[in-house]
C-alpha positions as CSV (number, residue, x, y, z in Angstrom):
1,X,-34.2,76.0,146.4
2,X,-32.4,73.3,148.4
3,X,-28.9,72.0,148.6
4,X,-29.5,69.7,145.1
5,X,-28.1,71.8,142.5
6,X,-29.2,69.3,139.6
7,X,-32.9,69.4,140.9
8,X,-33.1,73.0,143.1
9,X,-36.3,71.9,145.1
10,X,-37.8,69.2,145.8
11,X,-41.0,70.1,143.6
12,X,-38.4,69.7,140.5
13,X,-37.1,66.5,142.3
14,X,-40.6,65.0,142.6
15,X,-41.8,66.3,138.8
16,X,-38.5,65.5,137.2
17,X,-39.4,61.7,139.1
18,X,-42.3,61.4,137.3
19,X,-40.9,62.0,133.5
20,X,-38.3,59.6,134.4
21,X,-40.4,56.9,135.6
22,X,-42.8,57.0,132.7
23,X,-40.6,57.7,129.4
24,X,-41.0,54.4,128.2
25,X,-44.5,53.7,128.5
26,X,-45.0,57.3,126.5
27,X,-42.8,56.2,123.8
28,X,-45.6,56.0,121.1
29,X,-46.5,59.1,121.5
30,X,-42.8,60.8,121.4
31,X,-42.1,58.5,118.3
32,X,-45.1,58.2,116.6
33,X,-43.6,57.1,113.1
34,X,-41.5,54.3,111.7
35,X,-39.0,57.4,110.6
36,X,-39.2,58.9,114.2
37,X,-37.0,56.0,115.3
38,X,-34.3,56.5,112.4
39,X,-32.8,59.4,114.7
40,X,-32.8,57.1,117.9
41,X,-29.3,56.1,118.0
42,X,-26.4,56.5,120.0
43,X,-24.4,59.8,120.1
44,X,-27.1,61.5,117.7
45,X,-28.4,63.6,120.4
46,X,-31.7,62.1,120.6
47,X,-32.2,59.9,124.0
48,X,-31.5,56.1,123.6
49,X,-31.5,55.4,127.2
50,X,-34.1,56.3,130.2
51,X,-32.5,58.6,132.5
52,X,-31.9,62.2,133.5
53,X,-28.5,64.4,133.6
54,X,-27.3,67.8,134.4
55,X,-26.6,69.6,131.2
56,X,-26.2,66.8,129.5
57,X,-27.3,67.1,125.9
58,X,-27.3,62.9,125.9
59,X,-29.9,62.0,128.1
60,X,-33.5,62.1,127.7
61,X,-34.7,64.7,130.4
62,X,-32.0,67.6,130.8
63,X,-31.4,69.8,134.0
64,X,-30.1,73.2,133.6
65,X,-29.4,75.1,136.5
66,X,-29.2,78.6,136.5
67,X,-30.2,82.0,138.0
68,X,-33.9,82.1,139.6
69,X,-36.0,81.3,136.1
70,X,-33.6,80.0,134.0
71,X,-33.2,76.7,135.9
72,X,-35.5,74.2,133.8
73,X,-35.9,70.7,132.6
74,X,-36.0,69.7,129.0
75,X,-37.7,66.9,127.6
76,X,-35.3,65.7,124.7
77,X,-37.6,62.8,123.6
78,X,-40.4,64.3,121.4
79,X,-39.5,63.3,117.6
80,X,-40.4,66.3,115.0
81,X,-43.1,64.5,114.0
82,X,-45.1,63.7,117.2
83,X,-48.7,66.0,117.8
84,X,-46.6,68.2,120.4
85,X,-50.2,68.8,122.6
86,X,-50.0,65.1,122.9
87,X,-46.2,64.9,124.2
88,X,-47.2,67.9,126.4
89,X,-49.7,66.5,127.8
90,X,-47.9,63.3,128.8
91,X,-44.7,65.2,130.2
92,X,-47.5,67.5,132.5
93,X,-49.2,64.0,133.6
94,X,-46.0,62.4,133.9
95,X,-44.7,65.6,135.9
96,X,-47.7,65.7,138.1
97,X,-47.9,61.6,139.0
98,X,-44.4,61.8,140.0
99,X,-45.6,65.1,142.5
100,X,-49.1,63.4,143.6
101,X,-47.4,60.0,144.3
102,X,-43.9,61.0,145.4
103,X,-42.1,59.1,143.0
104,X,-38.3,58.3,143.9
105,X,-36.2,59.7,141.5
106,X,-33.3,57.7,140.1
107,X,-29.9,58.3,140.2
108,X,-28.7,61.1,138.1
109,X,-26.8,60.1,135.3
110,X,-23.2,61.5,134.5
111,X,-20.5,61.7,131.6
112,X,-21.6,59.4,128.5
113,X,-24.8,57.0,129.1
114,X,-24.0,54.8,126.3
115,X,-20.9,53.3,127.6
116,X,-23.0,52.0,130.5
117,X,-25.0,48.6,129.8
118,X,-26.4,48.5,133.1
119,X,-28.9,51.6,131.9
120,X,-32.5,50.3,130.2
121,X,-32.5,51.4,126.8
122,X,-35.3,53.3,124.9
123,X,-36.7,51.3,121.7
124,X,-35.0,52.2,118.7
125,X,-38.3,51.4,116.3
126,X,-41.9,51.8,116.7
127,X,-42.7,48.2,116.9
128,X,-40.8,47.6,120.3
129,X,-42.6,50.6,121.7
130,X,-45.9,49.7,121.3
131,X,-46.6,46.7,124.3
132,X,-45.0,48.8,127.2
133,X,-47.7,51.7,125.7
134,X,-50.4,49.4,125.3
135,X,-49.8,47.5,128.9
136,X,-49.7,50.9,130.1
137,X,-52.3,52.3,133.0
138,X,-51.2,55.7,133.1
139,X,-51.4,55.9,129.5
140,X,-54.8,54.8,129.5
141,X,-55.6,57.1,132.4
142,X,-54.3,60.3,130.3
143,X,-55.3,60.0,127.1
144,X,-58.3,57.8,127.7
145,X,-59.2,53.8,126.8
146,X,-60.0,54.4,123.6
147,X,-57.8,56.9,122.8
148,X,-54.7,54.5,123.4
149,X,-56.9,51.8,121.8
150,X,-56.9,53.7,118.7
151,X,-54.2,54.9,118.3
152,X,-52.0,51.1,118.5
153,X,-54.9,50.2,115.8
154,X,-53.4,53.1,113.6
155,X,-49.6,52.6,114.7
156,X,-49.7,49.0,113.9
157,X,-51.4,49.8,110.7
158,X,-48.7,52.1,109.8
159,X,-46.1,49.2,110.7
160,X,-48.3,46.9,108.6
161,X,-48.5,49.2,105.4
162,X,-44.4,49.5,105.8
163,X,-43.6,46.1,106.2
164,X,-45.2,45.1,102.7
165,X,-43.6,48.4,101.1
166,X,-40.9,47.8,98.6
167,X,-38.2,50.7,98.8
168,X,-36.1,52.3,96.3
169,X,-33.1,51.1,98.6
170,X,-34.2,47.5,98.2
171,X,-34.9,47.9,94.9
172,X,-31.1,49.2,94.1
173,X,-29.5,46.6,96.4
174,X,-31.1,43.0,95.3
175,X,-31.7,44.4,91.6
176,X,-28.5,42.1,90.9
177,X,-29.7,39.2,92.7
178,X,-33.0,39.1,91.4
């Protein structure tokens, strides 16, 4: 424990460093479906902005500080329909690059992040994600090259198959005009 009540140690500094630096990049993976993005909007709880906070339910990597155990991080970005070994596995690499290469951690964010335009905000749909992912080198170092290549074949497949879709809500709306 140190003086930092946010972070406790610098061990959470330096991990907590790490998620922070690389929640863009591992987008994809949090998001991984056109309708994991419909939640990704301000004041819904889900993170719009990269960033951490103290017990702050808006941001996308929550401190909690308590007594001995119960002082944790939380990483609010995973979607319910993400492979949850995958986001694990990007949150422990993520973690453990900001520990390995002492990543400074940014300024901690307080009262409400979306009033602040200076902040970088996440993507809000699946297609904006996918070029910091796919420029990524720390992706491609912990999933693998193929595995990242594979998986933007399939995601912009996805987007592919949705753009030429026809829903029920365009159906109803421009049934008039048509």
């Amino acid at each position: 424990e140190d003086d930092d009540p946010p972070v406790r140690s610098k061990v959470m500094r330096r991990y907590l460093s790490g998620l922070v630096e690389h929640q863009l990049e591992l987008q994809p993976i949090n998001c991984p479906t056109i309708n994991a993005y419909k939640r990704v909007e301000d004041y819904s709880f889900a993170p719009t902005q990269i960033g951490w906070g103290l017990d702050n339910r808006l941001v996308a990597v929550r401190t909690h500080v308590g007594a001995g155990a119960s002082t944790r991080l939380e990483c609010r970005w995973g979607s319910a329909d993400a492979n949850p070994y995958l986001v694990l596995a990007g949150c422990l690499a993520a973690g453990a690059d900001g520990l390995e290469n002492e990543i400074e951690l940014a300024p901690m964010l307080t009262g409400d992040p979306h009033v602040d335009a200076s902040l970088q905000r996440l993507p809000t749909n699946l297609a904006d994600a996918l070029p910091a992912f796919e420029r990524s080198r720390f992706a491609r170092d912990v999933y693998g090259e193929m595995f990242v290549d594979v998986f933007l074949v399939m995601l912009r497949h996805e987007l592919e198959l949705f753009e030429r879709y026809v829903t029920d809500w365009e159906r109803e709306r421009y049934r008039e005009v048509m």
